[in-house]
MDTraj code that builds the backbone (N, CA, C; nanometers):
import mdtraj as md
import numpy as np

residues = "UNK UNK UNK UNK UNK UNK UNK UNK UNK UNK UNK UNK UNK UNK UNK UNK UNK UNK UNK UNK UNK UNK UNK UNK UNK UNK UNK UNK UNK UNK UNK UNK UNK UNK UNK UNK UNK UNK UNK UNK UNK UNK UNK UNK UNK UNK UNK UNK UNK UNK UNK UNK UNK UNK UNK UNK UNK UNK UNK UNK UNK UNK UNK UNK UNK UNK UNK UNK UNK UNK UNK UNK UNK UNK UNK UNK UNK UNK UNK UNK UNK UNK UNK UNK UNK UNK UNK UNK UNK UNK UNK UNK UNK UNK UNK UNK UNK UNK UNK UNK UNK UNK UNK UNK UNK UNK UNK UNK UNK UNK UNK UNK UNK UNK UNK UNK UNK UNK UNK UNK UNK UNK UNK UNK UNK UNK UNK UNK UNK UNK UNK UNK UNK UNK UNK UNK UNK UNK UNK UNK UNK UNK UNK UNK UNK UNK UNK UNK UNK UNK UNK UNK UNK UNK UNK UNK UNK UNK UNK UNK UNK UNK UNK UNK UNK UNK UNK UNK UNK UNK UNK UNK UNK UNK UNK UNK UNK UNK UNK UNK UNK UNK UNK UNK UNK UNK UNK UNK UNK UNK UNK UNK UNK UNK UNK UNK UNK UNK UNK UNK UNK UNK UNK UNK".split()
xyz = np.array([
    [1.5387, 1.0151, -2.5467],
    [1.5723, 1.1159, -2.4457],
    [1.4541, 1.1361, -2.3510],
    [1.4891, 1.1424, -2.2579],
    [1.3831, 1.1653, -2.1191],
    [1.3084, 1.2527, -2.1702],
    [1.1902, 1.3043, -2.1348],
    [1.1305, 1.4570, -2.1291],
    [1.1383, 1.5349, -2.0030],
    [1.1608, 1.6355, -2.0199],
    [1.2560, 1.7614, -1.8987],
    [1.0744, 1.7676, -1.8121],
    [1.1039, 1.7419, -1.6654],
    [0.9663, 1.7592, -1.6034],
    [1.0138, 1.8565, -1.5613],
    [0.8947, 1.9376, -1.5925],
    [0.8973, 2.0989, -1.5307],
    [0.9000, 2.1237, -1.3705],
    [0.9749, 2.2061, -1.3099],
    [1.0528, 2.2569, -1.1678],
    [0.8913, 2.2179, -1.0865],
    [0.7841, 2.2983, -1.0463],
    [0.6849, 2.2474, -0.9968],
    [0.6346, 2.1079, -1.0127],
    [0.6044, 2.0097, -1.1059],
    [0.6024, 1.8700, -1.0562],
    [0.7270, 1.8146, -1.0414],
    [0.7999, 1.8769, -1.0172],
    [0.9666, 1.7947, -0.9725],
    [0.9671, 1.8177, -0.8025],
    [0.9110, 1.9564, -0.7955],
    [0.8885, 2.0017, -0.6533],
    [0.7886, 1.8960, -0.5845],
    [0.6331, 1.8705, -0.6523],
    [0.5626, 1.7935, -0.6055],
    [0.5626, 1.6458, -0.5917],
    [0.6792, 1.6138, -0.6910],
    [0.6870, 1.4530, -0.6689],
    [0.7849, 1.4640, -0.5502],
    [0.8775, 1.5315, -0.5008],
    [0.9306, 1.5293, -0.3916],
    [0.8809, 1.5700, -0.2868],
    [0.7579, 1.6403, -0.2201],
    [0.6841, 1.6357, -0.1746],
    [0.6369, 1.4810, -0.1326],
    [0.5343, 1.4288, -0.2375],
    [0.5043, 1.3124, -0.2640],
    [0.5808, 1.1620, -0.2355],
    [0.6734, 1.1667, -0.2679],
    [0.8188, 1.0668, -0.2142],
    [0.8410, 1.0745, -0.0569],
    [0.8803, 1.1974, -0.0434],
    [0.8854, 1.2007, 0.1306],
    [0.7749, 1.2075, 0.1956],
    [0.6069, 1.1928, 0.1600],
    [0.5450, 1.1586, 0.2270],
    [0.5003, 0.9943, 0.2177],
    [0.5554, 0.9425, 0.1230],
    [0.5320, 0.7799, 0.0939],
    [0.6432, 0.7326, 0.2026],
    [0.7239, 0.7950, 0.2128],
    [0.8592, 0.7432, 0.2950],
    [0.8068, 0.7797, 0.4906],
    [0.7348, 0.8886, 0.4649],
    [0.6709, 0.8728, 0.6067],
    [0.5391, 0.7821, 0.6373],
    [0.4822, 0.7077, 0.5563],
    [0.4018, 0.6774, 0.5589],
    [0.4645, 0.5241, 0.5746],
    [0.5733, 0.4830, 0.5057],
    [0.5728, 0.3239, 0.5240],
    [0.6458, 0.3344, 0.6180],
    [0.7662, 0.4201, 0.6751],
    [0.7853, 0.4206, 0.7686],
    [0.6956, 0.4200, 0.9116],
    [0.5826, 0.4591, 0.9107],
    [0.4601, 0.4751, 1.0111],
    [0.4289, 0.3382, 1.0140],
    [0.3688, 0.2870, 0.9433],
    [0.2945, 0.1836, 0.8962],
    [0.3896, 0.0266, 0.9426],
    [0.5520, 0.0520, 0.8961],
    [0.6284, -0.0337, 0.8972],
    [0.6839, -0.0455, 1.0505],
    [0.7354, 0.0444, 1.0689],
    [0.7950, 0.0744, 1.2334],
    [0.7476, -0.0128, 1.3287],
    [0.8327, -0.0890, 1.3891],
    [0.7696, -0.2188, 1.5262],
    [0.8146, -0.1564, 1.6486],
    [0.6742, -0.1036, 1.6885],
    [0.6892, -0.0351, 1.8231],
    [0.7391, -0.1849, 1.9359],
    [0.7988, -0.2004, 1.9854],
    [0.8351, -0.3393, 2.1301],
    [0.8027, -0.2386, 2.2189],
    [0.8774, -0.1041, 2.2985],
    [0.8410, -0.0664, 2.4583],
    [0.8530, 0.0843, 2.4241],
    [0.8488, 0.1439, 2.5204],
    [0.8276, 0.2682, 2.5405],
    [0.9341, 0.3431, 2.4779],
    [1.0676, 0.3282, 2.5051],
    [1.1886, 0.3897, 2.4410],
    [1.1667, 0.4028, 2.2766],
    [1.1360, 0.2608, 2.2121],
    [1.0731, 0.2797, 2.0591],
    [1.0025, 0.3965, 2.0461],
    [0.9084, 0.4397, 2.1011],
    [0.7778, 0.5285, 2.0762],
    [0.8590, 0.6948, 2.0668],
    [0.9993, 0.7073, 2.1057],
    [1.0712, 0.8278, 2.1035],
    [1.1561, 0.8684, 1.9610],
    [1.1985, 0.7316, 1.9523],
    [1.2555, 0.7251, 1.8120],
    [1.1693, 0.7435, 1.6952],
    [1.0655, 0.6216, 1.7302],
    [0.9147, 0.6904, 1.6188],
    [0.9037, 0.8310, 1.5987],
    [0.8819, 0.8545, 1.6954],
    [0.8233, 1.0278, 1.6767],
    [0.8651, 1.1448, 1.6270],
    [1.0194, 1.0804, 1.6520],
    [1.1358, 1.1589, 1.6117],
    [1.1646, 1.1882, 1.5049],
    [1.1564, 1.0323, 1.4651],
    [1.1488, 0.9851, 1.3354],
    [1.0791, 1.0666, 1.2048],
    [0.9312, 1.0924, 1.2674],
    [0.8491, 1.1093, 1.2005],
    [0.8859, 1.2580, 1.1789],
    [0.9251, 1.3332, 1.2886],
    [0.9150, 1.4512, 1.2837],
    [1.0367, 1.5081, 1.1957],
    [1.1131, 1.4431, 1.1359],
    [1.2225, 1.4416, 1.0426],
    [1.1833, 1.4483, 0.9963],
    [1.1298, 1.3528, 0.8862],
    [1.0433, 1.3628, 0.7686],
    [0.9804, 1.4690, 0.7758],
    [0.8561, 1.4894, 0.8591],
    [0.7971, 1.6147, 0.8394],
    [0.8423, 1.7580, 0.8203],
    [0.9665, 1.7637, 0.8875],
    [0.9930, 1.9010, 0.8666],
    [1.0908, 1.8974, 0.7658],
    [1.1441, 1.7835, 0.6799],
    [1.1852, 1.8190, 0.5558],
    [1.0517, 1.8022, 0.4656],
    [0.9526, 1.7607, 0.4668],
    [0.8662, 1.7783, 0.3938],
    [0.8095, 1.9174, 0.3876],
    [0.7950, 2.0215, 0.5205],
    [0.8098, 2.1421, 0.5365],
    [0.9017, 2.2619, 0.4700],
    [1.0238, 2.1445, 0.4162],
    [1.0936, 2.2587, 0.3729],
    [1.0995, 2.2415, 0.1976],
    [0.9839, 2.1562, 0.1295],
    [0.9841, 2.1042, 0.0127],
    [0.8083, 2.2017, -0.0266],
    [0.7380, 2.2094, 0.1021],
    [0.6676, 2.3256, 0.0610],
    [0.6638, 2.4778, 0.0231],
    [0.7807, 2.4962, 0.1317],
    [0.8598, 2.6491, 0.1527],
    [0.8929, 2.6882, -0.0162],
    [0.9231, 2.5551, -0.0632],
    [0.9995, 2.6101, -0.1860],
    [0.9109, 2.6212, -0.3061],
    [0.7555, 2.4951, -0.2610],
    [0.6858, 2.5238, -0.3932],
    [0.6895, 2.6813, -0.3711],
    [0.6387, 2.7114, -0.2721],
    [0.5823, 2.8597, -0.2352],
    [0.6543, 2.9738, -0.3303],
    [0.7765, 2.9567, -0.2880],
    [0.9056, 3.0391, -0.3267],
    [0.8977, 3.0309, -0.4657],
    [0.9295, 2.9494, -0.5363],
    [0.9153, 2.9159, -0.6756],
    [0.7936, 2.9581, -0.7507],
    [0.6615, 2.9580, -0.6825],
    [0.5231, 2.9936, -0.7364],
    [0.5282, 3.2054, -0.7269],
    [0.6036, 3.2285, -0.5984],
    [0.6494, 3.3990, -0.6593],
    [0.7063, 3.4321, -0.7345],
    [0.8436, 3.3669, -0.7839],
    [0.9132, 3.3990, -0.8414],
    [0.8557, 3.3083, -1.0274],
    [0.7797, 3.2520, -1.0289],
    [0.7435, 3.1994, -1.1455],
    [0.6350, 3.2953, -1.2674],
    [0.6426, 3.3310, -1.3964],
    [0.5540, 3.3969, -1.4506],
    [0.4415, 3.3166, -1.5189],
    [0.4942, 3.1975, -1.5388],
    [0.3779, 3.0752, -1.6139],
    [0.4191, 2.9882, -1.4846],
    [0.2870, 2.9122, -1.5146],
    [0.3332, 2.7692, -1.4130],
    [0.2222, 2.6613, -1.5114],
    [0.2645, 2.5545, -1.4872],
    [0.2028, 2.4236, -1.5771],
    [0.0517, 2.4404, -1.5673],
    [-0.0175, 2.4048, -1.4148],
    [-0.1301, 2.4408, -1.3864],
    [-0.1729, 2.5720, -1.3064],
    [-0.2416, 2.5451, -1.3113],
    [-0.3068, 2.6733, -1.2271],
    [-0.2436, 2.7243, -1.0346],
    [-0.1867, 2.8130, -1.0424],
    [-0.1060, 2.8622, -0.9144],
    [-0.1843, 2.7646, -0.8232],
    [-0.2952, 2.7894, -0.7778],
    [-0.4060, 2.7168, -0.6758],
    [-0.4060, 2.6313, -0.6597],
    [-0.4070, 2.5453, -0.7623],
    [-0.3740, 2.4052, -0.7495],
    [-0.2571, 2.3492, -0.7115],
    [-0.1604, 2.3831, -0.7701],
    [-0.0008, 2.3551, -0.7218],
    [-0.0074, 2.3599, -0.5383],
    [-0.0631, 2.4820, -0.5062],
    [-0.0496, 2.5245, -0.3675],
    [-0.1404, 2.4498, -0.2759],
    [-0.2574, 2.4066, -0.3777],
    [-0.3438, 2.3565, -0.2559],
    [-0.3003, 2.2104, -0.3222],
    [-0.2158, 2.1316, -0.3690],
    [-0.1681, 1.9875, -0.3997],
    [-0.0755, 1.9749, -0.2858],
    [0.0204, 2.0771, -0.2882],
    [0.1176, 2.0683, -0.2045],
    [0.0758, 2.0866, -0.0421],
    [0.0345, 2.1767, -0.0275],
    [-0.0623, 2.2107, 0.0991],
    [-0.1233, 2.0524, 0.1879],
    [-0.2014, 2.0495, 0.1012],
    [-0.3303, 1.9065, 0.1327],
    [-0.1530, 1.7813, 0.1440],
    [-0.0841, 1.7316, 0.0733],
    [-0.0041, 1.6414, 0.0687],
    [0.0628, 1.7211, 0.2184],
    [0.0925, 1.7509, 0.2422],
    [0.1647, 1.8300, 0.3654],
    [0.0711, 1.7764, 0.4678],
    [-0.0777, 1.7950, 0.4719],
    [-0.1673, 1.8496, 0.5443],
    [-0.1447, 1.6579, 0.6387],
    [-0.1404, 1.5284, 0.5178],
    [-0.1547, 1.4195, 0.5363],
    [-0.0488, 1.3611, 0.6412],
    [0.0866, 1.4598, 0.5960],
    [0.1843, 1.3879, 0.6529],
    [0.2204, 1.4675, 0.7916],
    [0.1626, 1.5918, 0.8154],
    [0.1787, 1.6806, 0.9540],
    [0.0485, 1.5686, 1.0283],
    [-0.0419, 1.5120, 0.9403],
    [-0.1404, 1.4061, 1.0887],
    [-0.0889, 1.2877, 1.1113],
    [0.0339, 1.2279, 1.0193],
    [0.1274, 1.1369, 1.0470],
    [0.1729, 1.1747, 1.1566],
    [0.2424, 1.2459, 1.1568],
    [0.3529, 1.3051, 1.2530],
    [0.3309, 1.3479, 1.4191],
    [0.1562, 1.4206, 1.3620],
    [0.1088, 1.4261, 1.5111],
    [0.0330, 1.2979, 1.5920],
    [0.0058, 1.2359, 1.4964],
    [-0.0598, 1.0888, 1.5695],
    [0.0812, 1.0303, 1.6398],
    [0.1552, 1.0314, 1.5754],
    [0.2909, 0.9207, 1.6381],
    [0.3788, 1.0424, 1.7513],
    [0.3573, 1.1548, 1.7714],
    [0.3563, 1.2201, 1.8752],
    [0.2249, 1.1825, 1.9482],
    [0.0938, 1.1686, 1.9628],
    [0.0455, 1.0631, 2.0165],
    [0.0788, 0.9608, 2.1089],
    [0.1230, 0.8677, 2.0315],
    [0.1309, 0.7337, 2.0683],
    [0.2794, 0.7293, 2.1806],
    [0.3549, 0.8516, 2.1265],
    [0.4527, 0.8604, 2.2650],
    [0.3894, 0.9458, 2.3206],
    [0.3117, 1.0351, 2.3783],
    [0.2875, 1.1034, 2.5022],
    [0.1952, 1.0179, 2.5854],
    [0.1437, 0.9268, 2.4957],
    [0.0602, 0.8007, 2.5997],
    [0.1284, 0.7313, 2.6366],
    [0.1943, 0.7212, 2.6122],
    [0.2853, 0.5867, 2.5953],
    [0.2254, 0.4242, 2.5284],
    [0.1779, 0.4487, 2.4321],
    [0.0877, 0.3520, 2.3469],
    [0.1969, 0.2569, 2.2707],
    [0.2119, 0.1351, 2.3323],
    [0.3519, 0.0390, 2.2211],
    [0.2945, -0.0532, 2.1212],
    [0.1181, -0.0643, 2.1915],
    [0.0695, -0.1853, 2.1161],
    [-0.0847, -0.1078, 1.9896],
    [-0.0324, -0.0832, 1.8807],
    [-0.1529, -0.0753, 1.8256],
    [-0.2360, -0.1919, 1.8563],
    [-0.3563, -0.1141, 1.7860],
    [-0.4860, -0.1774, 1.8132],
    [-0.5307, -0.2061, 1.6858],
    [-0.5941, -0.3774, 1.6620],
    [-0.6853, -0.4014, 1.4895],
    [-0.6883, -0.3068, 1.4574],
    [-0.8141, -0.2104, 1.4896],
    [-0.8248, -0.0747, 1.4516],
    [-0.7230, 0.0374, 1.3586],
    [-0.6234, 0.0775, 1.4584],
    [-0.5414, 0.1398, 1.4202],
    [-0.4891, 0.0867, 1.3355],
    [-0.4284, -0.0681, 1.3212],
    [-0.3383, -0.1124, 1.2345],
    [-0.4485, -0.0774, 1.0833],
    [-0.5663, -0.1347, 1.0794],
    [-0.7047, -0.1006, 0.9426],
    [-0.6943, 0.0557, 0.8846],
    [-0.6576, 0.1481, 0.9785],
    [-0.6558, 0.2889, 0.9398],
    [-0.5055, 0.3017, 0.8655],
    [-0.4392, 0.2475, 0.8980],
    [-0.2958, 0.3012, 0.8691],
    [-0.2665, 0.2039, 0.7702],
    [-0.3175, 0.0751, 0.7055],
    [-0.2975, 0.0070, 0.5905],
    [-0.3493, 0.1137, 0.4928],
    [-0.4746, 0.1663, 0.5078],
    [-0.5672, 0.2237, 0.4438],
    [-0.4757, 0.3840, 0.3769],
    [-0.4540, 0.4517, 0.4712],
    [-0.3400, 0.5260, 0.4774],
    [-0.2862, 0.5674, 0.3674],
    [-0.1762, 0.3893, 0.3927],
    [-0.0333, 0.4055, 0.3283],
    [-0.0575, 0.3577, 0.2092],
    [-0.2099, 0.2712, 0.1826],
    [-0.2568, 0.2623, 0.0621],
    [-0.2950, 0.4012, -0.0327],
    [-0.3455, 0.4785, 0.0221],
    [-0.3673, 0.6426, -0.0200],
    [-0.2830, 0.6789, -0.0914],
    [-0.1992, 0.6936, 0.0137],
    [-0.0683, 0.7678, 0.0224],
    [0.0399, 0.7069, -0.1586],
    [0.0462, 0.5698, -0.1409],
    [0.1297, 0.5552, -0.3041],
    [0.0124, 0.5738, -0.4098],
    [-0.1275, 0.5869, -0.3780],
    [-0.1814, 0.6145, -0.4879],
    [-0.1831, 0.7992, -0.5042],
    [-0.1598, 0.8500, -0.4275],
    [-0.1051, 0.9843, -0.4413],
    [0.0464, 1.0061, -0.5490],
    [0.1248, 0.9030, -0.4447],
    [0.2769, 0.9217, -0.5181],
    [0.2300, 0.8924, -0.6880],
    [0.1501, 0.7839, -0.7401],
    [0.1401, 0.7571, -0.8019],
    [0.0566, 0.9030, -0.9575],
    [-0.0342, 0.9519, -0.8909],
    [-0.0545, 1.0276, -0.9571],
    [0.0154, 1.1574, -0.9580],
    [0.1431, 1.1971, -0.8988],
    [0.1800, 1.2710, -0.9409],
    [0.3159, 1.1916, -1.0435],
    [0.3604, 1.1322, -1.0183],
    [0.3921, 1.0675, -1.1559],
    [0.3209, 1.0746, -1.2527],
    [0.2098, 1.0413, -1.2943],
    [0.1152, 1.1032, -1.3993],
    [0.1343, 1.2786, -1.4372],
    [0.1023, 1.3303, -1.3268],
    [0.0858, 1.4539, -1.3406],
    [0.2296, 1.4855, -1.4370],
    [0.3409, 1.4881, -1.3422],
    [0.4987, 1.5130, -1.4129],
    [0.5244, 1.4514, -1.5523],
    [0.4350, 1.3489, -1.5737],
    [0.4204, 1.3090, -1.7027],
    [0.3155, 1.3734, -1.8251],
    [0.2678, 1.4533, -1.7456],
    [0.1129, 1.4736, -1.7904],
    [0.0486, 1.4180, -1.8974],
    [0.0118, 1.2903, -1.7864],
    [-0.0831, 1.2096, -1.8137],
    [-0.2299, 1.2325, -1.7056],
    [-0.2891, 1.3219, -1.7363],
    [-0.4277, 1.3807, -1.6201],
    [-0.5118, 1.3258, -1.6144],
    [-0.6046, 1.2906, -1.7745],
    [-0.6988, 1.1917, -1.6905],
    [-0.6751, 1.1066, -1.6646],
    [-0.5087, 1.0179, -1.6505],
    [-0.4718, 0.8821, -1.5836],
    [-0.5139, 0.8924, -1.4288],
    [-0.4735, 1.0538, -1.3997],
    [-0.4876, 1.0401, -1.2497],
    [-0.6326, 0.9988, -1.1869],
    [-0.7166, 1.0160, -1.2496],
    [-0.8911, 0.9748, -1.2117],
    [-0.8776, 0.8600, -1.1424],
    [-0.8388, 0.7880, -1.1895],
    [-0.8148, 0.6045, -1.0925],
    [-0.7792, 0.6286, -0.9877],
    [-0.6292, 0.7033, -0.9410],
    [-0.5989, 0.7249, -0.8469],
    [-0.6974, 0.8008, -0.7310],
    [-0.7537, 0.9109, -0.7839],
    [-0.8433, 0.9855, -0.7272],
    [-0.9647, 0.8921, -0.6517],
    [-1.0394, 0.7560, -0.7299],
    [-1.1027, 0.7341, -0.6911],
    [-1.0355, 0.6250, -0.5750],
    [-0.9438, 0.6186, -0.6026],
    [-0.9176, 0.4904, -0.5253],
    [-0.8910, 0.5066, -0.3752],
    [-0.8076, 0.6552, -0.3815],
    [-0.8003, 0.7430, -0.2707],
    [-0.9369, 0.7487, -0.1673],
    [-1.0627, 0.7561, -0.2535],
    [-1.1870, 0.7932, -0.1801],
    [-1.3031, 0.7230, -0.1519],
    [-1.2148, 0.5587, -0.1967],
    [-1.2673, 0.4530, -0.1237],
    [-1.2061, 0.3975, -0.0295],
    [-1.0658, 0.4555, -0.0014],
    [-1.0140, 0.3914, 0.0969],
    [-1.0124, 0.5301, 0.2366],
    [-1.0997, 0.6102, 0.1861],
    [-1.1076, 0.7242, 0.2881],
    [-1.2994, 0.7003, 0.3322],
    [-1.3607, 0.6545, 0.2476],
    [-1.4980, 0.6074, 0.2949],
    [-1.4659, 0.4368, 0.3820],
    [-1.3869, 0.3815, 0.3520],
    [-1.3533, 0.2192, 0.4249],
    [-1.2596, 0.3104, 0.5793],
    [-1.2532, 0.4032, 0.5693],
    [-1.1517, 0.4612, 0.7285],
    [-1.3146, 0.4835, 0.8182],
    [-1.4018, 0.5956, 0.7438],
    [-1.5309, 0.6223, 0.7826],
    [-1.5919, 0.5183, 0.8530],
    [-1.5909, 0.3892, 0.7824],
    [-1.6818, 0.2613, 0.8856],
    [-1.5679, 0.2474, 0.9894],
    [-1.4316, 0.2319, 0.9785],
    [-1.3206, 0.1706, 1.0671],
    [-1.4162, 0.2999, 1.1901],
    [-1.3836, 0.3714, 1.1630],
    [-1.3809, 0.5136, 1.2966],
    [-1.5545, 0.4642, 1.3577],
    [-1.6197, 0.4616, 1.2612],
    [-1.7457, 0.4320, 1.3471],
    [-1.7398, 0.2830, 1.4075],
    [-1.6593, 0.2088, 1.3888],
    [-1.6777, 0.0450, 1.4720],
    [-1.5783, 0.0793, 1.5493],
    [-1.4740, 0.1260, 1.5491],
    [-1.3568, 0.1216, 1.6605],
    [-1.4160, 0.2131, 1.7758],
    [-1.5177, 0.3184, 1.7560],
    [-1.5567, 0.3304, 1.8951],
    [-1.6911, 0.3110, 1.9364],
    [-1.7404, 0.2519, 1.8509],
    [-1.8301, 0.1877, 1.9066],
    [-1.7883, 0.0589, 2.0033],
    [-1.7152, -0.0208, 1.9375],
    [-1.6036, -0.1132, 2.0178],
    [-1.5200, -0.0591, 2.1234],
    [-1.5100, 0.0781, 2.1390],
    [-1.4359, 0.1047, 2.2396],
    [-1.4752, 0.1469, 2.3658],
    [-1.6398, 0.2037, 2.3857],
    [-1.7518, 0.2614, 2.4193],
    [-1.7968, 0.1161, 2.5180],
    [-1.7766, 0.0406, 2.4314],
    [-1.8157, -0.1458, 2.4499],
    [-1.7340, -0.2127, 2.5801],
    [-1.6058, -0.1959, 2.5088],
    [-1.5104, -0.2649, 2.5752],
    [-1.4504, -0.2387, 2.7178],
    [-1.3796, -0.1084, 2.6640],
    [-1.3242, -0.0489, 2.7536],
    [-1.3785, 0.0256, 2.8811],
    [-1.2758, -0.0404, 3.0000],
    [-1.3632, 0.0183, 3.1250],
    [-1.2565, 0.1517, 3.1425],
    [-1.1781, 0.1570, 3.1065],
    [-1.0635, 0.2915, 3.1900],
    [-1.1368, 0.4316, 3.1207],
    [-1.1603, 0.5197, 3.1657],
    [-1.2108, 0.6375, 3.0616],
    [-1.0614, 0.7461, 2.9997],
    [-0.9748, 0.7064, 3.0716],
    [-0.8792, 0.8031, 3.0220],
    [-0.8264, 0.6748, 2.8938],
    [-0.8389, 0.5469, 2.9013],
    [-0.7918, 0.4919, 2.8282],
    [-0.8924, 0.5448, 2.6737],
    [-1.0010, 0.5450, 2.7034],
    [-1.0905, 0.5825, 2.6116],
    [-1.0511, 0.7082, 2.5745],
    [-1.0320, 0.8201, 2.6254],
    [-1.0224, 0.9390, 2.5390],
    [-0.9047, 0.9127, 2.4295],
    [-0.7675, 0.8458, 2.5430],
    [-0.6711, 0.8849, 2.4382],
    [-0.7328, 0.7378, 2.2993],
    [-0.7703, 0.6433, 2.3226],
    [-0.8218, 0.5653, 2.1802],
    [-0.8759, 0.6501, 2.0823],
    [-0.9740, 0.7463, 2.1549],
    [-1.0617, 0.7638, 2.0582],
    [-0.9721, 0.8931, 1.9629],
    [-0.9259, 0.9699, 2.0728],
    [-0.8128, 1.0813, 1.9867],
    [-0.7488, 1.0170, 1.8730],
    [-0.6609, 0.9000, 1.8695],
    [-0.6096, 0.8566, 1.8012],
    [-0.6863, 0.8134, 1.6662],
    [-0.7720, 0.7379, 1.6992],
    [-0.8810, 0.7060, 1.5687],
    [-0.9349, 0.8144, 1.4975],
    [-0.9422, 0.9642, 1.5417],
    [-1.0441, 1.0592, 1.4900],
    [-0.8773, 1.1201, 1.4304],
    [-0.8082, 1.1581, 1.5024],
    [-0.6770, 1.1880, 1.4008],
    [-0.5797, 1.0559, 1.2906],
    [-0.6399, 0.9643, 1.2963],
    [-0.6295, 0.8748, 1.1899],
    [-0.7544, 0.8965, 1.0850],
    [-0.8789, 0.8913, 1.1038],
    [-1.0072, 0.9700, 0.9933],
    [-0.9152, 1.0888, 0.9250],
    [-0.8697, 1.1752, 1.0572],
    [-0.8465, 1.3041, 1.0313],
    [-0.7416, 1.2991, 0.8159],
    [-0.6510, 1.2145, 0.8828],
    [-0.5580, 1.2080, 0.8162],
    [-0.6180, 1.1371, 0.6382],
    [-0.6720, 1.0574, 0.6672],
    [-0.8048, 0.9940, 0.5245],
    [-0.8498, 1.0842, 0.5170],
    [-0.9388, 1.1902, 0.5312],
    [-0.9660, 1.3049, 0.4874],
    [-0.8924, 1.3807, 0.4299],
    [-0.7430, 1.4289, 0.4791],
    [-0.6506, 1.5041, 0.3891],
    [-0.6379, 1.4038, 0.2806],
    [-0.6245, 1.3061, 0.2820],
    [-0.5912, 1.2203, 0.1433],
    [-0.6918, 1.2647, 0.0401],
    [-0.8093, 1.2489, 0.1303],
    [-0.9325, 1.2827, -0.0134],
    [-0.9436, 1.4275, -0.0350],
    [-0.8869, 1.5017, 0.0508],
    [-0.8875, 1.6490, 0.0146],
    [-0.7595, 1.6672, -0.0954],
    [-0.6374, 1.5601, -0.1698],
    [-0.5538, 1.5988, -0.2109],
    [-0.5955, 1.4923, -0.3842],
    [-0.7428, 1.3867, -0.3431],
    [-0.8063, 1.3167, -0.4556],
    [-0.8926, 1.4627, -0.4945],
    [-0.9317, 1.5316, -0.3747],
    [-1.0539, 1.6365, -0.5025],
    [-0.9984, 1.7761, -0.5569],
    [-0.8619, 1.7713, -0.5512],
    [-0.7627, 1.8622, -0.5979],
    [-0.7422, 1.8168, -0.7324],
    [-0.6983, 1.6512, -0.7541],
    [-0.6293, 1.5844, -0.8726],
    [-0.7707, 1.6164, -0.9461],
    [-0.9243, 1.6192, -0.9001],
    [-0.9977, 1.6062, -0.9997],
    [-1.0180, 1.7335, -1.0401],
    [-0.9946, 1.8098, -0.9452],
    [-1.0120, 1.9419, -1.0074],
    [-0.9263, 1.9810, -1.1364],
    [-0.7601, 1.9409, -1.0664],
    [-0.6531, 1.9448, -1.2305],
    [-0.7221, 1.9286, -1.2955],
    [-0.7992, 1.8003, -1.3177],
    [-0.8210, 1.7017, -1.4211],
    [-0.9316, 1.7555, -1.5169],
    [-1.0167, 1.8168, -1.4658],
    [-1.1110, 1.8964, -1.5126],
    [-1.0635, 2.0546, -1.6028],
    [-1.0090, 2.1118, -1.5007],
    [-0.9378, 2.2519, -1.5845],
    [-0.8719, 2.1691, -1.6882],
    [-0.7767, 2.0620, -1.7297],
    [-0.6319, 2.1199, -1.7767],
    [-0.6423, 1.9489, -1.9056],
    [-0.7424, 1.8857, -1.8668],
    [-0.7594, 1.7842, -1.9430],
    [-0.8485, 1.7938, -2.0922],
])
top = md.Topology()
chain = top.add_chain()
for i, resn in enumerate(residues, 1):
    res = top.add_residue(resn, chain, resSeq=i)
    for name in ("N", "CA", "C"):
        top.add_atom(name, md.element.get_by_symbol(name[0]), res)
traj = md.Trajectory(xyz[None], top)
């Protein structure tokens, strides 16, 4: 017989799922012309605001709850930070249509492998978690925060390369926006790896 996963990691693996699903969708999506870049965005912004409404409910559920598995804080700031990753999804590819941007760049494409690599090692440890299996999640954690230190060099060569290259300056701002809200987004990842270690520490 299965074991019954308790309502909060049932909440967070769905969380978790619909941000893996925005993420390969990001990652996967073949921008060709400008009309694409509407559907993207659109796209994205679906996802996001049902991922919005999968937080609403940890929330809801964490008032109305008298025990919870881990610690209230954590639940909120797991869910929070996983939110936090997929609202800089959502606003980068709002981005890329208000520029009208069809062709990523090396760059961008290096940030967003990196990403969506994060991103299933997230999905992945909350499977652990719903299993509670905690210190399994440590792997995940670290793996998260080498692929958020490998975004760190991407962001420092892509504008240094861009500083280099590029003669347009408006072309330059919007590059560089894009690259610092791609960091942006590796950072929430590792802000949702030093959450798992925190679990891992209280509850292991």
């Amino acid at each position: 017989m299965a074991k019954k996963v308790d309502k909060f990691s049932a909440l967070l693996s769905n969380i978790s799922s619909n941000l893996k699903e925005g993420a390969n969708y990001f990652a996967e999506y073949k921008l060709k012309n400008v009309s694409d870049l509407k559907i993207f965005s659109e796209k994205m912004k679906e996802i996001e605001t049902k991922g919005d409404s999968f937080v609403h409910e940890v929330i809801k559920q964490l008032n109305d709850a008298f025990i919870t598995p881990i610690e209230r804080e954590d639940i909120l700031h797991l869910a929070n930070s996983m939110d936090d990753v997929l609202d800089g999804l959502e606003a980068t590819a709002a981005l890329f249509e208000m520029y009208s941007i069809t062709q990523a760049d090396d760059f961008m494409l290096q940030f967003v492998a990196a990403i969506k690599s994060s991103v299933h090692e997230i999905d992945k440890a909350m499977e652990l978690l719903a299993n509670k299996k905690l210190p399994q999640m440590r792997e995940h954690a670290i793996k998260i925060k080498d692929y958020e230190s490998k975004c760190d060099n991407i962001l420092r060569q892509s504008i240094k390369q861009l500083f280099t290259v590029e003669k347009d300056p408006i072309r330059i701002i919007q590059y560089k926006e894009i690259y610092e809200n791609l960091e942006d987004i590796a950072d929430s990842c590792q802000a949702v790896a030093n959450t798992l270690e925190t679990i891992i520490m209280k509850n292991a």
